[in-house]
PyMOL Python script that loads the backbone (N, CA, C, O; Angstrom):
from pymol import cmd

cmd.read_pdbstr("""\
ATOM      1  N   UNK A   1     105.852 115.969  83.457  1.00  0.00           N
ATOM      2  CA  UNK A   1     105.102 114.929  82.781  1.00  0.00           C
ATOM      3  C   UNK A   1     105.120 113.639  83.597  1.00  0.00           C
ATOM      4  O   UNK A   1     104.193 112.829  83.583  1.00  0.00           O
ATOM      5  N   UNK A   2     106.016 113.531  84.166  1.00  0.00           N
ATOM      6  CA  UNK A   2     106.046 111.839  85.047  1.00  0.00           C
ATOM      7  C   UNK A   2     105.245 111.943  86.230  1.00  0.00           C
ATOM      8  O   UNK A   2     104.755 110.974  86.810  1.00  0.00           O
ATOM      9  N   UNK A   3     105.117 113.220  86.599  1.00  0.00           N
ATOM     10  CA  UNK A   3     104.539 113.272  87.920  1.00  0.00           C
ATOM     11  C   UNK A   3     102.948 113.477  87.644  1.00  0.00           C
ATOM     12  O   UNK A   3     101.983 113.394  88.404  1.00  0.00           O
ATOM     13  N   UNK A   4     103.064 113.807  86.120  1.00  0.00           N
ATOM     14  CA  UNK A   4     101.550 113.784  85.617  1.00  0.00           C
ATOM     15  C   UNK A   4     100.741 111.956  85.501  1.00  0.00           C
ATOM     16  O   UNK A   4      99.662 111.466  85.832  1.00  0.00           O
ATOM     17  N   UNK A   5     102.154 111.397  84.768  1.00  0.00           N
ATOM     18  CA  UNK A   5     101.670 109.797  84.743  1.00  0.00           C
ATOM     19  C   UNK A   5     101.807 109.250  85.875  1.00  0.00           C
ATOM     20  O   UNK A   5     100.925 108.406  86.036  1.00  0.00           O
ATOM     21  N   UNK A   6     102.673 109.354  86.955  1.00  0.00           N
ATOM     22  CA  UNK A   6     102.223 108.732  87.833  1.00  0.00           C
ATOM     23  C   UNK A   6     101.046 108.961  88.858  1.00  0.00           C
ATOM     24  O   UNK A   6     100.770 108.093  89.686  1.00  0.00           O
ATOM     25  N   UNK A   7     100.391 110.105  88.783  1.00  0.00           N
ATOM     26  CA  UNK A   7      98.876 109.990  88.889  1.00  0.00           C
ATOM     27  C   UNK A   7      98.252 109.608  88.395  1.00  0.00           C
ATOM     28  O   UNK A   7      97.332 109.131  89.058  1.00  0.00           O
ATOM     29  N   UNK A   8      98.159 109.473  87.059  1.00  0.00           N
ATOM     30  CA  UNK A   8      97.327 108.714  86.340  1.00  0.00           C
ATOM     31  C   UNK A   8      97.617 106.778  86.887  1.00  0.00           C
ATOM     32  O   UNK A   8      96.702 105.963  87.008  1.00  0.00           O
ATOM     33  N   UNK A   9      98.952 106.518  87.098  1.00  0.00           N
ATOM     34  CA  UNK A   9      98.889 105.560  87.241  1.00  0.00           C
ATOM     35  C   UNK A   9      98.424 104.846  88.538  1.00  0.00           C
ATOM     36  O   UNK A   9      98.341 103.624  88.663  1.00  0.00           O
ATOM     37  N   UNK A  10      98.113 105.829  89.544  1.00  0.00           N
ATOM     38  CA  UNK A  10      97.775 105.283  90.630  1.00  0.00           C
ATOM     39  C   UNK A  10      96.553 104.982  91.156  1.00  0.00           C
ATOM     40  O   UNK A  10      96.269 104.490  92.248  1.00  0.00           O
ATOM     41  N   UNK A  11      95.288 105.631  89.493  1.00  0.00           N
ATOM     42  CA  UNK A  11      94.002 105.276  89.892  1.00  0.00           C
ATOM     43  C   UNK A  11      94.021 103.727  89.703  1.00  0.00           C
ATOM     44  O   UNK A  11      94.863 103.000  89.176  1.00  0.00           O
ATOM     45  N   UNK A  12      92.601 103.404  90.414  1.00  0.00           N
ATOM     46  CA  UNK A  12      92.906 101.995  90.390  1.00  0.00           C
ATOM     47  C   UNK A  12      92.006 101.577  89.192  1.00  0.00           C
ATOM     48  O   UNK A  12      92.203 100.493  88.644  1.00  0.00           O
ATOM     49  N   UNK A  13      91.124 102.329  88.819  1.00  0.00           N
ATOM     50  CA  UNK A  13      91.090 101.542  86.911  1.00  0.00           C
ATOM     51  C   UNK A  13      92.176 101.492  85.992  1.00  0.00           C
ATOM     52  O   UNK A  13      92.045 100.839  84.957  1.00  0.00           O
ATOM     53  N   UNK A  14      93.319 102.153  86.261  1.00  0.00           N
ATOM     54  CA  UNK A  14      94.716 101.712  85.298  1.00  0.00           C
ATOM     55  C   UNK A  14      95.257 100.820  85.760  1.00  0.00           C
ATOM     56  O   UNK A  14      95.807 101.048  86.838  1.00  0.00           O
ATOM     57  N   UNK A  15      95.340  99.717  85.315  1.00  0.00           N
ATOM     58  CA  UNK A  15      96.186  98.653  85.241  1.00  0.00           C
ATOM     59  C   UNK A  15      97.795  98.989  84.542  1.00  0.00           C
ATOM     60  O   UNK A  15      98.868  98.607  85.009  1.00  0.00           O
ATOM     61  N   UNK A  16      97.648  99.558  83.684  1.00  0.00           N
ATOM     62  CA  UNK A  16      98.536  99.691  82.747  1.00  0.00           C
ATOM     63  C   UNK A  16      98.998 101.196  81.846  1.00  0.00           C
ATOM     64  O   UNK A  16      98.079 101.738  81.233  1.00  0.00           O
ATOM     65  N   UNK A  17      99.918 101.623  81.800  1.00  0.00           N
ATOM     66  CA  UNK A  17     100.217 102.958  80.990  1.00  0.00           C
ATOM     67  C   UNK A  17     101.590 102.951  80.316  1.00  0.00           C
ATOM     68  O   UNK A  17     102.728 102.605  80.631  1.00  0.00           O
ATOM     69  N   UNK A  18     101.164 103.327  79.562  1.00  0.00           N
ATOM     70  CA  UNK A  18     102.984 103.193  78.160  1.00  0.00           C
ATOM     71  C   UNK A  18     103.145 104.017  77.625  1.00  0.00           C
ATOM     72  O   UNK A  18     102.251 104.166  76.792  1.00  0.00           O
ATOM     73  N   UNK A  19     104.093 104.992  77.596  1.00  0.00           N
ATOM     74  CA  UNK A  19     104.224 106.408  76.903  1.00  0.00           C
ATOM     75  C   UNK A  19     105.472 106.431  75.766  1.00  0.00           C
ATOM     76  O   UNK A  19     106.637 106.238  76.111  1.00  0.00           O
ATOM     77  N   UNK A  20     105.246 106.582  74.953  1.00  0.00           N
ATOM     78  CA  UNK A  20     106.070 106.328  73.340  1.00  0.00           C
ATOM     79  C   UNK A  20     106.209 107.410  72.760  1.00  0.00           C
ATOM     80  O   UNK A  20     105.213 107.975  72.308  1.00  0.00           O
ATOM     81  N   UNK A  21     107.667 108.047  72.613  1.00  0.00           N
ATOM     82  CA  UNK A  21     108.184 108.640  72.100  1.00  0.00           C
ATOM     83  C   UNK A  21     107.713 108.664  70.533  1.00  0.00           C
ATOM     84  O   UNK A  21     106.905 107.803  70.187  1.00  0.00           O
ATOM     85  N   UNK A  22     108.118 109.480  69.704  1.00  0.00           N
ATOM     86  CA  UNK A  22     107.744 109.509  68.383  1.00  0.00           C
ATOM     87  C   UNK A  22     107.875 108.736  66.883  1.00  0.00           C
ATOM     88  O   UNK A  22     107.241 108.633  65.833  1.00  0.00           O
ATOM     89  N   UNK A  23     109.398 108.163  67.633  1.00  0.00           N
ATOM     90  CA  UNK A  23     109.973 107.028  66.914  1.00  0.00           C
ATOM     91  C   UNK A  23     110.032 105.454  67.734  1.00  0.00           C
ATOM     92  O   UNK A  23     110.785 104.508  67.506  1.00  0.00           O
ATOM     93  N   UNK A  24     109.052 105.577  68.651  1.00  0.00           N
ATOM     94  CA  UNK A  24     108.399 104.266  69.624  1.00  0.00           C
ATOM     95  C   UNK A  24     109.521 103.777  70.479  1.00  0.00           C
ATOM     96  O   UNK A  24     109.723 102.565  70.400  1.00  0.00           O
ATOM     97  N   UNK A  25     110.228 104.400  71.209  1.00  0.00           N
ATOM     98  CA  UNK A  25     110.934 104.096  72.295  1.00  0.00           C
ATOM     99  C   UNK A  25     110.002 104.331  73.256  1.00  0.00           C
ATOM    100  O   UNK A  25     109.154 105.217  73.150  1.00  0.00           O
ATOM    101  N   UNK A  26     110.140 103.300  74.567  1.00  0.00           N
ATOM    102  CA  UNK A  26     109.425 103.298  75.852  1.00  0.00           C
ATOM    103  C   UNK A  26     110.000 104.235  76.509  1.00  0.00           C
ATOM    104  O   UNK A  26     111.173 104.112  76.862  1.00  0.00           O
ATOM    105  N   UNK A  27     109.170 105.491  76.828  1.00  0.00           N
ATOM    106  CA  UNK A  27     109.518 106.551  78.168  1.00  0.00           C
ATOM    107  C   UNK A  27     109.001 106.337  79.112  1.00  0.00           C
ATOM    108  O   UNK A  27     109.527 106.680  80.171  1.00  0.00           O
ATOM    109  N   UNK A  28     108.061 105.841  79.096  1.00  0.00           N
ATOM    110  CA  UNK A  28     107.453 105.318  80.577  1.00  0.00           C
ATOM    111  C   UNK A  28     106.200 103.920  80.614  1.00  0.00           C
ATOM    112  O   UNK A  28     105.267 103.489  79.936  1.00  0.00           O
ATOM    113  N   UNK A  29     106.697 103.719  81.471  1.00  0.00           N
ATOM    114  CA  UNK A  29     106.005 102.567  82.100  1.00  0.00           C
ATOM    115  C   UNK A  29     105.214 101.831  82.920  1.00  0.00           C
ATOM    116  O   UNK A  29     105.847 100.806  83.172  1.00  0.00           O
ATOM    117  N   UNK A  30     103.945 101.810  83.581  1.00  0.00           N
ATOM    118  CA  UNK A  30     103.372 101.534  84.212  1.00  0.00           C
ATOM    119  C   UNK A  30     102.523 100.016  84.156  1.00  0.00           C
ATOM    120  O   UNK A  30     101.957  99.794  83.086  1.00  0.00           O
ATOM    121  N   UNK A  31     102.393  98.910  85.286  1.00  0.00           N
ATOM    122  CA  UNK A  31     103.975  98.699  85.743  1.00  0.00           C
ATOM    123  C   UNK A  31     105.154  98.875  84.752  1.00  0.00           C
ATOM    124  O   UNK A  31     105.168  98.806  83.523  1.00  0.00           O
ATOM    125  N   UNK A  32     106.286  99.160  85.783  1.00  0.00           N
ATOM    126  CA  UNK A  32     107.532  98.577  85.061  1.00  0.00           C
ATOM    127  C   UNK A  32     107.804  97.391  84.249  1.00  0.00           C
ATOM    128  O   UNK A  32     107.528  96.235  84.568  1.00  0.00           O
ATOM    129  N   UNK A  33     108.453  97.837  83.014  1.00  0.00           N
ATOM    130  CA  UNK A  33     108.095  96.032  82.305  1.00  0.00           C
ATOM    131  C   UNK A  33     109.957  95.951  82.489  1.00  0.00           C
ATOM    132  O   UNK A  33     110.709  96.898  82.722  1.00  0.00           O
ATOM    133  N   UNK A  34     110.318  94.500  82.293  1.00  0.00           N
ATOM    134  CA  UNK A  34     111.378  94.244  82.469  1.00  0.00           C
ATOM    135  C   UNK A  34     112.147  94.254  81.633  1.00  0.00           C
ATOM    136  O   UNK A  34     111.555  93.966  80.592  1.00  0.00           O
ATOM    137  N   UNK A  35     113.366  94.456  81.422  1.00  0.00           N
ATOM    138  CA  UNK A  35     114.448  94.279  79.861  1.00  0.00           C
ATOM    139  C   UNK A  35     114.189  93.662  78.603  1.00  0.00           C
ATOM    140  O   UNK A  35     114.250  94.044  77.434  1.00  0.00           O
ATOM    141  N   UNK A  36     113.849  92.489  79.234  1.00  0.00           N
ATOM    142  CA  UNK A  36     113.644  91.597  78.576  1.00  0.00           C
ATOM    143  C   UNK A  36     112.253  91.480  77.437  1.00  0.00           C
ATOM    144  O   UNK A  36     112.172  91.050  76.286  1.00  0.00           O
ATOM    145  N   UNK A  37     111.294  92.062  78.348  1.00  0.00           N
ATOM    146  CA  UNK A  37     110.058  92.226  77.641  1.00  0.00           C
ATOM    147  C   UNK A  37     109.826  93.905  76.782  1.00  0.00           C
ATOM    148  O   UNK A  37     108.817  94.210  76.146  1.00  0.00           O
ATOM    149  N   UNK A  38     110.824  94.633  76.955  1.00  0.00           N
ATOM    150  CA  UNK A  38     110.358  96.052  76.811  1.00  0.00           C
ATOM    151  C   UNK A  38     110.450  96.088  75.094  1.00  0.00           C
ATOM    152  O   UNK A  38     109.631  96.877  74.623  1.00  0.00           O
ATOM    153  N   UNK A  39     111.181  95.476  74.210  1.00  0.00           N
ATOM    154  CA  UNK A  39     111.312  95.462  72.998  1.00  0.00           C
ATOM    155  C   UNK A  39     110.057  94.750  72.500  1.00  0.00           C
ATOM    156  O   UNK A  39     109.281  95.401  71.800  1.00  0.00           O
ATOM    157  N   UNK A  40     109.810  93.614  72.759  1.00  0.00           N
ATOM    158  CA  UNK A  40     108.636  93.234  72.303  1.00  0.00           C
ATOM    159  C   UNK A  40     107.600  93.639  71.894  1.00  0.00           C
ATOM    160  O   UNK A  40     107.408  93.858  70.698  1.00  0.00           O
ATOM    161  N   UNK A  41     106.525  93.861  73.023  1.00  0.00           N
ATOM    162  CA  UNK A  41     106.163  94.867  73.734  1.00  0.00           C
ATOM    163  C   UNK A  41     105.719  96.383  73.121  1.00  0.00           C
ATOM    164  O   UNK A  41     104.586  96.825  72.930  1.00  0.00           O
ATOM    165  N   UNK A  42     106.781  96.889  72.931  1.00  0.00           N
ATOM    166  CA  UNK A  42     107.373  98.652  71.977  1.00  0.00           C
ATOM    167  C   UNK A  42     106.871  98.058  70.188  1.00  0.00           C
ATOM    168  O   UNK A  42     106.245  98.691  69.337  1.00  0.00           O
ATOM    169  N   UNK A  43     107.456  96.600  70.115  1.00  0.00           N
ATOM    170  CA  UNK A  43     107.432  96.365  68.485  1.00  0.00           C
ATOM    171  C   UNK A  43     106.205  95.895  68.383  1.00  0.00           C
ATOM    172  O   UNK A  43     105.613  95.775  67.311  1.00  0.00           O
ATOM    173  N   UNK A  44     105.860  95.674  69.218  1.00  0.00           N
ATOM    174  CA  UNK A  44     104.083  95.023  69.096  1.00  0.00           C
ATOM    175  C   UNK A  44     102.825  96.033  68.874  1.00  0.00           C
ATOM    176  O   UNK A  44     101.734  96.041  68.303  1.00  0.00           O
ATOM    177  N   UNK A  45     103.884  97.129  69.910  1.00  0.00           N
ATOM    178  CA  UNK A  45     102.343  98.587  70.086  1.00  0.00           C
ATOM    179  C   UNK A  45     102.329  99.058  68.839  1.00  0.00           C
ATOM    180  O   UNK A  45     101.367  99.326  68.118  1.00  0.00           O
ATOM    181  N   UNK A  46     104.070  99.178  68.544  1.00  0.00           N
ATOM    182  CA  UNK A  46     104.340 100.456  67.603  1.00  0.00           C
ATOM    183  C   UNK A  46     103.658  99.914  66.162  1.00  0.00           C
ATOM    184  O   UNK A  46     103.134 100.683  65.356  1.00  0.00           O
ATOM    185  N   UNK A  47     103.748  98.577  65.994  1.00  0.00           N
ATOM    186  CA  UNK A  47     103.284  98.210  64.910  1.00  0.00           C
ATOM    187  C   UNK A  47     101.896  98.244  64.247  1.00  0.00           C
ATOM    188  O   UNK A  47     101.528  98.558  63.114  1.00  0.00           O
ATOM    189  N   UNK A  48     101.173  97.759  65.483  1.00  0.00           N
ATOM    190  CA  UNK A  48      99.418  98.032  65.409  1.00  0.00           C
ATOM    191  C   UNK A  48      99.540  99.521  65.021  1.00  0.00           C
ATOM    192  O   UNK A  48      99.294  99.861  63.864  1.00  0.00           O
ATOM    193  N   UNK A  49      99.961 100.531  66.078  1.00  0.00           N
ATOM    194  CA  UNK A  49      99.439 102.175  65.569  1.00  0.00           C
ATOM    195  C   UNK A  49      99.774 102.351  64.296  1.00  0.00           C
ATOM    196  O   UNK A  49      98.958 102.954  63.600  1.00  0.00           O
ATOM    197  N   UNK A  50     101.045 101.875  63.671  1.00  0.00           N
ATOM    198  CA  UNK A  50     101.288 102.336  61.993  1.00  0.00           C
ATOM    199  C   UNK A  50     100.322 101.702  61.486  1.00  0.00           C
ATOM    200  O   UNK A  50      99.516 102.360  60.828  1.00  0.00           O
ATOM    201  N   UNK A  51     100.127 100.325  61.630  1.00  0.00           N
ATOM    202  CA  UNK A  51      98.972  99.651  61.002  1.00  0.00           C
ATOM    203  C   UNK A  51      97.701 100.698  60.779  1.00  0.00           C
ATOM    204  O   UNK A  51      97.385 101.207  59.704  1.00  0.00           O
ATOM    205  N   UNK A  52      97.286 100.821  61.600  1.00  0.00           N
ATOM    206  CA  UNK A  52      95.994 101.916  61.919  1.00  0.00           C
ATOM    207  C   UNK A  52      96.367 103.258  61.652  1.00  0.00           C
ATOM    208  O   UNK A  52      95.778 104.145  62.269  1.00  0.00           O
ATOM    209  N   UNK A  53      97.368 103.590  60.722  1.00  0.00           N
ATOM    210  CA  UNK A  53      97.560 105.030  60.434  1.00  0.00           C
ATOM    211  C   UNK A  53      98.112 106.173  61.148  1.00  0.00           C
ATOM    212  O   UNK A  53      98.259 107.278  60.626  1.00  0.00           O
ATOM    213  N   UNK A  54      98.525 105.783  62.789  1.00  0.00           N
ATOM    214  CA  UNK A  54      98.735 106.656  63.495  1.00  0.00           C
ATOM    215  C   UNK A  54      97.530 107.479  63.402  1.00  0.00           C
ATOM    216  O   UNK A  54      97.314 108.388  62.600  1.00  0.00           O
ATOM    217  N   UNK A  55      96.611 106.941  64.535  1.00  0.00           N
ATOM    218  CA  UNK A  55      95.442 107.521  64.638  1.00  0.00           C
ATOM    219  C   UNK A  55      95.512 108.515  66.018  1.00  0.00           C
ATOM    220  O   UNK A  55      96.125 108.224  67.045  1.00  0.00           O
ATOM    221  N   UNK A  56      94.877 109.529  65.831  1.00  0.00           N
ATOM    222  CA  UNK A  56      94.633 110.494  66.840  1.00  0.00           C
ATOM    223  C   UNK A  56      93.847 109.952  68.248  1.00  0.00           C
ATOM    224  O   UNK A  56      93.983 110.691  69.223  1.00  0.00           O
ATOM    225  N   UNK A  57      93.215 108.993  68.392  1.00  0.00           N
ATOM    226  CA  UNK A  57      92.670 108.240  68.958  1.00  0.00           C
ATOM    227  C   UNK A  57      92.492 106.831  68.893  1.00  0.00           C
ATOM    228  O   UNK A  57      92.383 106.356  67.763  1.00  0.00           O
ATOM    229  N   UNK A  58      92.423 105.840  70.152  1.00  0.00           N
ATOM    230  CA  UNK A  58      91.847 104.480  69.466  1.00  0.00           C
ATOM    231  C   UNK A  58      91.535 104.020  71.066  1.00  0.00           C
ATOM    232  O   UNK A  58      92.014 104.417  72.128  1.00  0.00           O
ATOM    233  N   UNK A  59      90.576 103.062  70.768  1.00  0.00           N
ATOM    234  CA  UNK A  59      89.719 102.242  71.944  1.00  0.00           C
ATOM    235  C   UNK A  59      89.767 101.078  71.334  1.00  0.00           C
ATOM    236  O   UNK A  59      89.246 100.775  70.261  1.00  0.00           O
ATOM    237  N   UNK A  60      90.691 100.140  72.360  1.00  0.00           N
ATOM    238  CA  UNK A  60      91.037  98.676  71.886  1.00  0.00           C
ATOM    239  C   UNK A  60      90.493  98.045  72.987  1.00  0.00           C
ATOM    240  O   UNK A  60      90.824  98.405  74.116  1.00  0.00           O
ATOM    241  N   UNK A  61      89.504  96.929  72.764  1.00  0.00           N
ATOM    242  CA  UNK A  61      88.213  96.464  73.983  1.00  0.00           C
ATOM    243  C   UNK A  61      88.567  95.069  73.567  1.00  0.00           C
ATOM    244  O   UNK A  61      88.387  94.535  72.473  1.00  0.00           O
ATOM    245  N   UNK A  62      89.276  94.433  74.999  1.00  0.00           N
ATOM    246  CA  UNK A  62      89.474  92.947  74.744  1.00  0.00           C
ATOM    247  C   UNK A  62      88.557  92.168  75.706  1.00  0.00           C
ATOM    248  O   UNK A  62      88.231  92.789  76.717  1.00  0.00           O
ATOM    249  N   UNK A  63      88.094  90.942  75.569  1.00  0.00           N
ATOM    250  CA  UNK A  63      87.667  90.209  76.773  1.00  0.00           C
ATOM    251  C   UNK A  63      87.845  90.573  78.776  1.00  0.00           C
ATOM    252  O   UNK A  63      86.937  90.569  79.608  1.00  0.00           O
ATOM    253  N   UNK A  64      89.283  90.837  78.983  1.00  0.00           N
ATOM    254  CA  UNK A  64      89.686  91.199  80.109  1.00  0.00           C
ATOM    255  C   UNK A  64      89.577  92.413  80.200  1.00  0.00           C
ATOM    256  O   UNK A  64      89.398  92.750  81.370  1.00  0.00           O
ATOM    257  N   UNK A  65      89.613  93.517  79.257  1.00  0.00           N
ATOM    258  CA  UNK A  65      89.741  94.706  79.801  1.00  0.00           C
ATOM    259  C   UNK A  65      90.110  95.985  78.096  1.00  0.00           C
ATOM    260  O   UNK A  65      89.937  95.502  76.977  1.00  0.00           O
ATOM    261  N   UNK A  66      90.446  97.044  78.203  1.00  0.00           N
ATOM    262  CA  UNK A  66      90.364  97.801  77.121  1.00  0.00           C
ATOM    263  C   UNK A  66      91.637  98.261  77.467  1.00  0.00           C
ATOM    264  O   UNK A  66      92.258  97.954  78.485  1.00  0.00           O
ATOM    265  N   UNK A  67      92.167  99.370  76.149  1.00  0.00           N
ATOM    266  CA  UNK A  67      93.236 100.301  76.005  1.00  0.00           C
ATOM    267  C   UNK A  67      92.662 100.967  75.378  1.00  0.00           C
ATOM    268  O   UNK A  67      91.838 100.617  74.534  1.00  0.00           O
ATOM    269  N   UNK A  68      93.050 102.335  75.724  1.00  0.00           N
ATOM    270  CA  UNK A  68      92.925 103.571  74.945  1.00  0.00           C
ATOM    271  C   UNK A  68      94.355 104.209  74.288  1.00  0.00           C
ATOM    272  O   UNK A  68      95.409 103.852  74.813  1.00  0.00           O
ATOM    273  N   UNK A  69      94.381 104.795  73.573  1.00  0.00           N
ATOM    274  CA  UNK A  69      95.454 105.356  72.665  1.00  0.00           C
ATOM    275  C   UNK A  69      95.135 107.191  72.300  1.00  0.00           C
ATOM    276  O   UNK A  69      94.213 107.898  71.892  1.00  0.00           O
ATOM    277  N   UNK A  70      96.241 107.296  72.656  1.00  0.00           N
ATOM    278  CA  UNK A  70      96.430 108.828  72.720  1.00  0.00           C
ATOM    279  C   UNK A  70      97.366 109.744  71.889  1.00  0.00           C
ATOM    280  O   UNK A  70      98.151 110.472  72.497  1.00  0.00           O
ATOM    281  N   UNK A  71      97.332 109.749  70.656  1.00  0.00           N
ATOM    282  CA  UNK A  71      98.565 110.848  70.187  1.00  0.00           C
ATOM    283  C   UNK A  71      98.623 112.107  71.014  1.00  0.00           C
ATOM    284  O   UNK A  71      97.677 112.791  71.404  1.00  0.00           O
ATOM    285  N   UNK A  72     100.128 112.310  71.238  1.00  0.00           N
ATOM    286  CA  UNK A  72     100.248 113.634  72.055  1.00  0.00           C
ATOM    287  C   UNK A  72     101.588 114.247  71.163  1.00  0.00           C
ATOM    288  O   UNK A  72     102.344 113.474  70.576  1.00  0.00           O
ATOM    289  N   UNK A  73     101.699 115.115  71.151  1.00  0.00           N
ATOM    290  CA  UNK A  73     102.653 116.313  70.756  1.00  0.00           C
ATOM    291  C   UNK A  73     104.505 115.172  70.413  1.00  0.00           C
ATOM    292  O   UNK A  73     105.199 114.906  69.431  1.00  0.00           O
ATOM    293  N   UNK A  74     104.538 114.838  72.057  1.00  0.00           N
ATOM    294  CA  UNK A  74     105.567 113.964  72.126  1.00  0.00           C
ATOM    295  C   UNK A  74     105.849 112.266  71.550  1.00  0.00           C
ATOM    296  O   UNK A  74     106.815 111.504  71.603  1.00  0.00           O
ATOM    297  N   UNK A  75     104.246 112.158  70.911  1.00  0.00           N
ATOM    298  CA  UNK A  75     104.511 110.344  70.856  1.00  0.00           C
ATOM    299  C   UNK A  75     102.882 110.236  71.733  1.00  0.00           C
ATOM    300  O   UNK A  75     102.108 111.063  72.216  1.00  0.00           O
ATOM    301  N   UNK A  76     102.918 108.700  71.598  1.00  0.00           N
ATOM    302  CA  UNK A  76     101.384 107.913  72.100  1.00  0.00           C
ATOM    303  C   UNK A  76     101.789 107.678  73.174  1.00  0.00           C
ATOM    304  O   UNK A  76     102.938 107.418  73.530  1.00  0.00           O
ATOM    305  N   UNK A  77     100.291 107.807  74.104  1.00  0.00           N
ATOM    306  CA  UNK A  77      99.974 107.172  75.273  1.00  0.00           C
ATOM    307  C   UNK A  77      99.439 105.993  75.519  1.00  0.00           C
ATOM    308  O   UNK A  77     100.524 105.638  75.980  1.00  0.00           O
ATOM    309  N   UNK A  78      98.986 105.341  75.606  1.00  0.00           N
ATOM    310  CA  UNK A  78      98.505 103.802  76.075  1.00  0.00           C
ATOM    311  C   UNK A  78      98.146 103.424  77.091  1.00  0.00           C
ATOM    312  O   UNK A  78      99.066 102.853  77.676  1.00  0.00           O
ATOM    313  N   UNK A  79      96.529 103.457  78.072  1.00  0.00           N
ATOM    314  CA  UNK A  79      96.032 103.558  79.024  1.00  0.00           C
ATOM    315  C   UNK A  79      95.409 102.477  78.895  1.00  0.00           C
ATOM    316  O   UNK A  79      94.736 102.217  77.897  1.00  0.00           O
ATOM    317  N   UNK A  80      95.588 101.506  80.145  1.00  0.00           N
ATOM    318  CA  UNK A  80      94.825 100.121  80.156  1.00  0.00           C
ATOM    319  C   UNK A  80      94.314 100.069  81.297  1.00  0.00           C
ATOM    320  O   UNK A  80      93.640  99.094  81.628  1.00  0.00           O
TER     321      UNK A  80
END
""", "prot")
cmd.dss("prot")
cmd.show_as("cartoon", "prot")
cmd.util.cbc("prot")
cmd.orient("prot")
């Protein structure tokens, strides 16, 4: 699986990738976020997806750029 995200992370339309366990711990990271920011961050994502039901999908389109959201078997993906 990591060697799966880090292809994904090396196209150059990803800016960004976050892979969340089931109970929203960060497994992976693209970039690396730092200690300091990784709780935030985790409580910020995890909160929107419960908000939204834990949706099977989602397309979040901001001014700068979008995220997509992915339920997978293991927890959400998060592609920016």
């Amino acid at each position: 699986m990591k060697s799966f995200l880090n292809k994904i992370s090396q196209l150059s339309s990803v800016q960004h990738l976050l892979l969340f366990d089931l109970e929203g711990e960060l497994l992976y990271s693209f970039p690396s976020v730092s200690s300091s920011n990784v709780s935030l961050q985790t409580a910020d994502w995890q909160e929107l997806i419960e908000d939204l039901g834990t949706p099977e999908t989602a397309d979040f389109a901001f001014e700068n750029g979008r995220f997509c959201l992915f339920r997978l078997l293991i927890g959400t993906l998060l592609v920016g």
